[in-house]
C-alpha positions in Angstrom: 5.1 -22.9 10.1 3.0 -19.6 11.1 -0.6 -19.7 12.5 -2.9 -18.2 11.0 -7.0 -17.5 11.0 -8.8 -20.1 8.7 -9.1 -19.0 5.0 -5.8 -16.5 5.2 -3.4 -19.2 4.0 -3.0 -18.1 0.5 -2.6 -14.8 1.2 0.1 -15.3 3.7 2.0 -17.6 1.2 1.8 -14.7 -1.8 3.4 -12.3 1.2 5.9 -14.8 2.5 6.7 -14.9 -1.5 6.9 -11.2 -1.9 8.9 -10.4 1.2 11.4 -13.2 -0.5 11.3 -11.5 -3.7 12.4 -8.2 -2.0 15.1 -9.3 0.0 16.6 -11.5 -2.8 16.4 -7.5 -4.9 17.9 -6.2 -2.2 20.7 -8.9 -1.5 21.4 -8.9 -5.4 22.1 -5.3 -5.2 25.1 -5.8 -3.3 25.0 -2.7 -1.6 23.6 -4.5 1.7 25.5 -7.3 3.3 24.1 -9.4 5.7 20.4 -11.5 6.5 19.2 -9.2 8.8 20.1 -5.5 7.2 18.6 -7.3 4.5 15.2 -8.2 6.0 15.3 -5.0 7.3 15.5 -3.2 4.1 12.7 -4.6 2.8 10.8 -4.1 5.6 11.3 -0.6 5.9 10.5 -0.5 1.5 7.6 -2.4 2.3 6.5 -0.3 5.1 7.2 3.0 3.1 4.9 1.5 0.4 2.0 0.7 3.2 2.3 4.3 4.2 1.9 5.7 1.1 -0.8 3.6 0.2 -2.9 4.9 3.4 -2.1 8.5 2.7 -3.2 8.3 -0.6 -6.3 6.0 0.1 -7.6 8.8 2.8 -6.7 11.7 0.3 -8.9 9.8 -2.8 -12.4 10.6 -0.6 -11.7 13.9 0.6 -11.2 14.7 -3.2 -14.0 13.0 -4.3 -15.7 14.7 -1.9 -15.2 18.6 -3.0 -15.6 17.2 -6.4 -19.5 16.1 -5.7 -19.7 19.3 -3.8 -18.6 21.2 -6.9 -20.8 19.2 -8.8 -23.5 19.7 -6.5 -23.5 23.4 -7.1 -23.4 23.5 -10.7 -26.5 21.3 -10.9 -28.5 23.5 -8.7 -27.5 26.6 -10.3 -28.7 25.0 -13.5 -31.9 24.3 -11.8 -32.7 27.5 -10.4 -32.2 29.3 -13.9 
């Protein structure tokens, strides 16, 4: 069994579930042979998936951001007329 902080348990359980659901994708493929190219695989998917999640997540504000600025603009050029 893993240790893990108080209240975490279900969460580590649905990834333990997901990591199995990848590498059983990946091992039903049959292009990768072997438990540990396997885990690795889906490692490396999952990781790609974490990374693209944080680029995108840091991208969303600094969007939102010009946005309101834009926004910002055109309601005090409205105001001034």
């Amino acid at each position: 069994m893993v240790a893990c902080p108080d209240g975490e348990r279900e969460a580590l359980i649905a990834a333990a579930r997901e990591l199995d659901s990848r590498m059983r994708e990946i091992q039903n493929g049959g292009k990768v042979i072997g438990g540990e190219r396997v885990a690795m695989m889906a490692a490396l998917n999952l990781s790609n998936e974490v990374q693209q999640l944080r680029t995108h997540s840091t991208s969303v504000p600094a969007e939102l951001d010009s946005r309101l600025e834009a926004l910002n603009h055109k309601i005090e050029a409205a105001l001034l007329d």
